[in-house]
Structure formats: structure tokens, C-alpha cells
C-alpha positions in Angstrom: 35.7 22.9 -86.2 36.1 24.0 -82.6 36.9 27.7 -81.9 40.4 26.8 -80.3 41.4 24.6 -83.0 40.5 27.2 -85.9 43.0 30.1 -84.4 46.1 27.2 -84.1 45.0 25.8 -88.0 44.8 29.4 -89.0 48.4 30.1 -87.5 49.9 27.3 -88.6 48.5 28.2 -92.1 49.5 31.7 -92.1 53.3 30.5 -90.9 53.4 28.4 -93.8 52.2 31.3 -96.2 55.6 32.8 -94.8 57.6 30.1 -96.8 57.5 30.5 -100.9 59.1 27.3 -102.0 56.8 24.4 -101.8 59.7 22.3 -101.3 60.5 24.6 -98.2 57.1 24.1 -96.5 57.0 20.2 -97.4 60.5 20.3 -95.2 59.2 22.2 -91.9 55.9 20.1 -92.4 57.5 16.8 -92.4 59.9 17.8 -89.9 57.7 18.8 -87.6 54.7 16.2 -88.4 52.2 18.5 -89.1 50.1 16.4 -91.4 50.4 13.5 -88.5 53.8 11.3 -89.5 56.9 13.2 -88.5 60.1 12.2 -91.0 63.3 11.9 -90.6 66.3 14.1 -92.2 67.0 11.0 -94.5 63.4 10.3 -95.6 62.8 14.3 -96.5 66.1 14.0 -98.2 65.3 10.9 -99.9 61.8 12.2 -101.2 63.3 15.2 -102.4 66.4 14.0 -103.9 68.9 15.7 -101.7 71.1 15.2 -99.1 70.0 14.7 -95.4 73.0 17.3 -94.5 71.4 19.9 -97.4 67.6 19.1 -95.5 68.5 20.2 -92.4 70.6 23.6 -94.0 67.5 24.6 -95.5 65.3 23.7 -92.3 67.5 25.6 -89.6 66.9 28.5 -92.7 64.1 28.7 -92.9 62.8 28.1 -89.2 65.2 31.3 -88.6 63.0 33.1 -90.7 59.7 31.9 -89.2 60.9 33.4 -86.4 62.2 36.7 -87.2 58.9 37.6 -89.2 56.8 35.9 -85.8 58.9 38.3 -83.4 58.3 41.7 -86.0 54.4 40.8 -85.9 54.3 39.7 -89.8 52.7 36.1 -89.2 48.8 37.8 -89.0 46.9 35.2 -86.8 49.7 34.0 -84.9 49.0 36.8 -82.1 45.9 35.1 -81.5 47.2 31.4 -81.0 50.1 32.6 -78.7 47.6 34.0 -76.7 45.6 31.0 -76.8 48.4 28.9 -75.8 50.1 31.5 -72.8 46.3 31.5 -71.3 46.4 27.7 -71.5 50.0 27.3 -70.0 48.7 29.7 -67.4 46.3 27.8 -65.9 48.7 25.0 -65.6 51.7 26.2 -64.0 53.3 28.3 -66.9 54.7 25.0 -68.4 53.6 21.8 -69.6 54.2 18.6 -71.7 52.8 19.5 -75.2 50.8 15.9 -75.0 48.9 17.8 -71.8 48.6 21.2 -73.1 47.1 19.9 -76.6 44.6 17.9 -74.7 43.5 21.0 -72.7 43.3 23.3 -75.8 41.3 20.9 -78.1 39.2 19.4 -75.6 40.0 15.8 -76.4 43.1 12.8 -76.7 45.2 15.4 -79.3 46.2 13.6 -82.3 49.6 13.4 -83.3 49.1 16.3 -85.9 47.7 18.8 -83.2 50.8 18.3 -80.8 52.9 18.4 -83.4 50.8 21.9 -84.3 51.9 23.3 -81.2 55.7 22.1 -81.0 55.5 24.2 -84.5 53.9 27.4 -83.4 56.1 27.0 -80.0 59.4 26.7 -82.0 58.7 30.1 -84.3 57.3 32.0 -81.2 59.2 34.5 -79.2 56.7 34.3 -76.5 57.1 30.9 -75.9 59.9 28.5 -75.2 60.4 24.3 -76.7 61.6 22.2 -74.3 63.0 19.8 -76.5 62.4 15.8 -75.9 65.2 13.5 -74.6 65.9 10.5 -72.5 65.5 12.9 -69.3 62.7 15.2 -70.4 59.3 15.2 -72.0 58.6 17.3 -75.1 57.1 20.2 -73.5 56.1 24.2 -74.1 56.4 26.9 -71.2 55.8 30.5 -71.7 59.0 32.4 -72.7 59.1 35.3 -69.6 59.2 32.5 -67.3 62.6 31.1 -68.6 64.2 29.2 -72.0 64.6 25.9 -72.7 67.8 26.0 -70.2 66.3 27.5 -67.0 63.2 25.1 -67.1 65.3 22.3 -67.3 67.8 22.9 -64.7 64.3 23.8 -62.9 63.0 19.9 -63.2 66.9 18.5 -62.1 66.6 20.5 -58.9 63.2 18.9 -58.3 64.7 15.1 -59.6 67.9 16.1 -57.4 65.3 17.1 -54.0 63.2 13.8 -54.2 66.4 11.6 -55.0 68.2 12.9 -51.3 64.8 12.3 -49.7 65.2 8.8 -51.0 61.4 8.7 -50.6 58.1 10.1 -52.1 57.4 13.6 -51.3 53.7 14.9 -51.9 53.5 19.0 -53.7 53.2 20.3 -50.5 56.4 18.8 -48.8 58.0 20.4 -52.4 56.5 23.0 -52.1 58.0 23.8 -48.4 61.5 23.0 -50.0 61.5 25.1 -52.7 61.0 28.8 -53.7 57.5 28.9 -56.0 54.8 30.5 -55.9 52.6 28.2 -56.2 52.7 24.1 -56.3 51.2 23.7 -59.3 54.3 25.3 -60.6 56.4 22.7 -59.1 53.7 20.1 -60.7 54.0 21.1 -64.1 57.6 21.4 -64.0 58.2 17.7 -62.9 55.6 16.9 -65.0 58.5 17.8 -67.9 61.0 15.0 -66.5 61.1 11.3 -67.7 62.6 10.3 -64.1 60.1 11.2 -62.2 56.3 9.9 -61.7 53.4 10.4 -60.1 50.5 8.3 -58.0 47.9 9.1 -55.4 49.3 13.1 -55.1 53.0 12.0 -54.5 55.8 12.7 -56.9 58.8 9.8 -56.8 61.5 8.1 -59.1 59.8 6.5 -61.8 62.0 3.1 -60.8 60.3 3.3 -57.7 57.3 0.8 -57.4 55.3 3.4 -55.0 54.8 6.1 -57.4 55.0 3.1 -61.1 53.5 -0.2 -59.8 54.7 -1.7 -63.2 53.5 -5.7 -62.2 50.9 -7.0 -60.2 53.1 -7.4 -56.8 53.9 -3.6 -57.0 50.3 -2.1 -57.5 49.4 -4.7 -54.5 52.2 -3.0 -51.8 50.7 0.3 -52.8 47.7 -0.7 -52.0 48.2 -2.3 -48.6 50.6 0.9 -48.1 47.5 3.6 -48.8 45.2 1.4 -47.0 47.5 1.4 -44.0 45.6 -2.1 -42.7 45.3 -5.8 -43.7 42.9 -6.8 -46.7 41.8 -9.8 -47.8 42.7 -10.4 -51.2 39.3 -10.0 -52.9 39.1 -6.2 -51.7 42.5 -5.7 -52.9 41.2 -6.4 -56.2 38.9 -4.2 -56.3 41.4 -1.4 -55.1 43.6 -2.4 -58.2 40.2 -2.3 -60.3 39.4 1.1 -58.9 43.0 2.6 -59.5 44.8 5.3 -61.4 47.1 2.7 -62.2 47.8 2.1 -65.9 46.8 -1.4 -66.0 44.1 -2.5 -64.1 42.4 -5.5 -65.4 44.2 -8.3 -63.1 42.7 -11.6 -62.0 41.8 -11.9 -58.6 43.8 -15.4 -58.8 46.9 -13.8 -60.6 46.6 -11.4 -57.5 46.5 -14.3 -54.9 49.2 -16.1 -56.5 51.3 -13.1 -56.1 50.6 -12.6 -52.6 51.5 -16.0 -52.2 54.7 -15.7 -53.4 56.5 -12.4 -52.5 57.7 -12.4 -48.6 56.2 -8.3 -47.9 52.8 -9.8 -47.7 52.1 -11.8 -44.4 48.8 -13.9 -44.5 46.9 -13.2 -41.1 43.8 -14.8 -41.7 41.6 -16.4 -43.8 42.1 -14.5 -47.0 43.6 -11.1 -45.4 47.0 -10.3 -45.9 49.1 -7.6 -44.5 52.3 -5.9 -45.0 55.9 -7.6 -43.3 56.8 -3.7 -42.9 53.7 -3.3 -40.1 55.0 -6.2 -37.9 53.7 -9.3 -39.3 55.3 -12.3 -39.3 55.1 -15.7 -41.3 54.0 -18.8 -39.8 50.7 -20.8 -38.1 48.9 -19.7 -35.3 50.7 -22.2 -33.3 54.0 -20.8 -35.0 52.3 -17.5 -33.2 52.1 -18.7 -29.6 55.1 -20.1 -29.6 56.9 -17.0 -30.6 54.9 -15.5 -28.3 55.5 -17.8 -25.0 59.2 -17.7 -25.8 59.7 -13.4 -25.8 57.9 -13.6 -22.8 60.0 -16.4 -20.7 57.5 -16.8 -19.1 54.4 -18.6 -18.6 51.2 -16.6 -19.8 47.5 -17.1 -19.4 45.3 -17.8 -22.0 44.0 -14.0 -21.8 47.7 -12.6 -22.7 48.1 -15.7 -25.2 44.9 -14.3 -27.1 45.9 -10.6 -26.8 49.0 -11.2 -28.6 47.8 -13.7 -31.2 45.2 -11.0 -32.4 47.9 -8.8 -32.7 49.4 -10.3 -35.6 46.4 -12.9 -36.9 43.0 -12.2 -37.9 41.9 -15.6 -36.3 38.7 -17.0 -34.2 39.7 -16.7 -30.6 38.7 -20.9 -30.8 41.5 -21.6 -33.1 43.8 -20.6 -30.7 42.6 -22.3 -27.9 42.9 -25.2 -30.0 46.1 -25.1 -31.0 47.3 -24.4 -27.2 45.7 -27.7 -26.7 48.6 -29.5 -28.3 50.6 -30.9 -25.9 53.9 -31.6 -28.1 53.6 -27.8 -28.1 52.7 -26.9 -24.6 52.2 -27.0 -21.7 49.4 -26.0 -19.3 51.1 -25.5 -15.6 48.3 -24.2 -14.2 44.2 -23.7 -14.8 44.7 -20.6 -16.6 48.8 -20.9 -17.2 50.7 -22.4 -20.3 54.5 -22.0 -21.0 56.6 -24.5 -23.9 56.3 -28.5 -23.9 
């Protein structure tokens, strides 16, 4: 067994050794999932023939005591995993989800019974602080000088609160420059605590926002164009896609064409390359082009200024736009060099 995972087994063993009653320890064990499968109030009280109500009386009892002997030193090797953990939680920011933290202490994907170790020792220690799971916040563990359960959360709503008013994005460093911290990865692993907010490519957002969770195919493509800052032809934004953090990668390059097809952000330009609406670009043919072109100007242009503009927005042969000037239901040449509008 690994050296970091001996000193939390050997905690968690010598908490239990604090509880007499079998029943007692089968309780906080279940509770808590410690053997991997976390139960409910019902299915403890169910097992053990009692109500769900007289389940959690004898939990909050004996988690009180847990923590009274943890605080007067009489748990022997829990010392040792606090220290473990506060080392850990220092290198991260002072807080973290316990998923994260029990990844970095063990060295590999934690299994459900080694976070759940952790939410345990967390819970009886009065060096460290639960940050109990809901619908706004991951289940996390932060170390107990720093602030309670309380302090850390209204820590991750001012963060939510900031990036909401910049209705936009805002990279650590922008946070940062807003808010009082010491350091950024402080403000990291605090929103790393909240279920509203995510993360992509160093920039912290609303999770709704497709910038920061691509969650289909269209979404992951608009980040890409936006990082890229320049048209791609559809092939290389595969590859982009395949070469992401995002979650799920593995798209067709013809699922990705289809969507590119369809959704009115992306502009095809050329053959293949497609660029954002945001940059510019506009839908329609190359001779759909000129004539936009010839009629902002109101003016007849030469071919030279025709071309110029063209390339602006289309990554076409200079010969395919000669060709479609030479469509006279379309235009007109008034001079050598001169067209205006048929």
C-alpha cells in the first residue's frame, strides 16, 4: 500500500476504534461510504431494524463524539493524516473538491471509498472544514484557519457574482486584479468548489455558457474558431476538437461539416474554410460578394479594388472572381479596367 494511503486507512481505523458498538460504526461507515456504497438514512434503518429518524440521532451522536476526542488529541494516527491532508490542500490553494484532493493524495483516479475516506476524516477534524455538496457547490475540504464551511462559500458566490456582471469569461489574472488574494490559485480552487462555474483554455465562465462547456458539436467548433482567432477549413478544426480538453472529443469530421453547415455563426469563405459571422463575414457567392461590394461603394471600381475587397471576406482564386465579373446580367464593365451594377 502506498505510504499516503496507509496514514488515511490507519486514521480512519483508529476513528472507528473510537466507536464501541458495532452497530455505531456500521452507521458512520454507511453513512459516509467508507467501504465504497454510501446509504441512505432509510436503508441503514432498514438493515438495522430501526427508524430512519433513530439512524440519524445516533449518527449526529456519535460524529459529535468523533470530534470532541479528534480536537483533545485522543484519535492516535489522525495527527498524521491531518497533516497529510493540510500539506495537500496547501499546494492547491488551501481548498479543494474532495474528488481533486483524493486524486493528488493517492496518486491515481480515487475510488469512491478513498473520497469518501477523506469527507470522513474532514468531518471529525478540527483542523479542517466540509464544504458540504449541493446543487450550487461541489463536495469539497479546505483547511479550517482559512474559514468554515460558511466563509468559503460566500467566497465562491462573490467569484460566481464578479464573472456574472462581466457577462463574459474572465481568465485568473483578470480575477485576480478584482479581488483581494494572495495568490490566483486561491481564487482557482475556490471556484473550483462551485457547480455554476467552469473552466476551458485558462478562463473561468458560467457553466451555461458554451465558451467555457462546449456541450455539442456546434459549441466546441465556435471555441475553436474563437481561440484560433482566423478561418479553418473544417478538416483542421477536427483535429482541434481531437486535440482538446474538451470532454468529448471523438466527433466525425462529417458530423462536424454538417454542423457548420447548418448554424448561421459560421460563414463558408472558401473551399472548405469557414470563419466566424462575429469577424465580419458574410453569407453568399463570390458574385453575392462583388455585388455587395460595388453597391457600398456607389461607385464604379477597378478590378484591383474589386479583388482587394473580395479577399477580404473569401478565401478564393483571384480567377474566380474575374470570372464571375464577367457575367453581364451582373455587371457591367464601363471602362478597360472599370465595372459598376448591370
Amino acid at each position: 500500500m502506498d505510504q499516503n494511503a496507509e496514514i488515511i486507512a490507519r486514521a480512519i481505523e483508529s476513528s472507528l476504534n473510537i466507536i464501541e458498538q458495532d452497530r455505531e460504526k456500521k452507521i458512520i461507515s454507511c453513512r459516509f461510504g467508507l467501504s465504497g456504497h454510501k446509504e441512505t438514512l432509510e436503508q441503514i434503518g432498514d438493515a438495522l431494524s430501526v427508524t430512519r429518524e433513530r439512524v440519524r440521532q445516533l449518527e449526529k451522536v456519535i460524529l459529535i463524539r468523533l470530534r470532541i476526542n479528534a480536537k483533545e488529541g485522543k484519535i492516535p494516527d489522525l495527527p498524521a493524516a491531518e497533516k497529510l491532508i493540510v500539506r495537500n490542500l496547501t499546494e492547491t490553494g488551501r481548498v479543494a473538491r474532495i474528488s481533486d484532493l483524493a486524486d493528488k493524495i493517492y496518486g491515481h483516479k480515487a475510488a469512491n471509498a478513498e473520497k469518501a475516506g477523506l469527507n470522513f476524516l474532514g468531518d471529525i477534524s478540527s483542523v479542517l472544514t466540509v464544504v458540504s455538496e449541493n446543487d450550487k457547490y461541489f463536495l469539497g475540504l479546505g483547511i479550517a484557519e482559512y474559514g468554515d464551511e460558511k466563509l468559503i462559500k460566500e467566497k465562491v458566490d462573490a467569484i460566481v457574482k464578479l464573472i456574472k456582471e462581466n457577462k463574459s469569461p474572465l481568465s485568473l489574472d483578470e480575477l485576480d486584479a478584482k479581488l483581494s488574494y494572495e495568490h490566483p490559485s486561491h481564487i482557482e480552487a475556490i471556484a473550483s468548489l462551485s457547480k455554476t462555474l467552469s473552466t476551458l483554455n485558462g478562463l473561468w465562465g458560467l457553466s451555461k455558457w458554451p465558451t467555457v462547456n462546449p456541450k455539442n458539436i456546434r459549441d466546441k467548433i465556435y471555441v475553436i474558431l474563437e481561440n484560433k482567432k482566423q478561418p479553418m477549413h473544417f478538416n483542421d478544426i477536427a483535429e482541434a476538437i481531437a486535440n482538446s480538453n474538451f470532454k468529448r472529443k471523438n466527433v466525425t469530421i462529417q458530423a462536424i461539416h454538417n454542423e457548420l453547415i447548418k448554424d448561421p455563426r459560421f460563414v463558408l469563405i472558401g473551399r472548405g474554410i469557414y470563419a466566424l459571422d462575429s469577424w465580419g463575414y458574410k453569407k453568399g457567392t463570390v458574385s453575392e460578394i462583388i455585388t455587395n461590394v460595388l453597391r457600398k461603394a456607389g461607385r464604379p471600381l477597378s478590378r484591383e479594388e474589386i479583388i482587394t475587397e473580395v479577399l477580404s471576406s473569401r478565401k478564393v482564386k483571384e480567377t474566380t472572381i474575374l470570372l464571375n465579373l464577367q457575367n453581364k446580367n451582373l455587371f457591367k464593365k464601363v471602362d478597360k479596367n472599370l465595372y459598376e451594377l448591370a
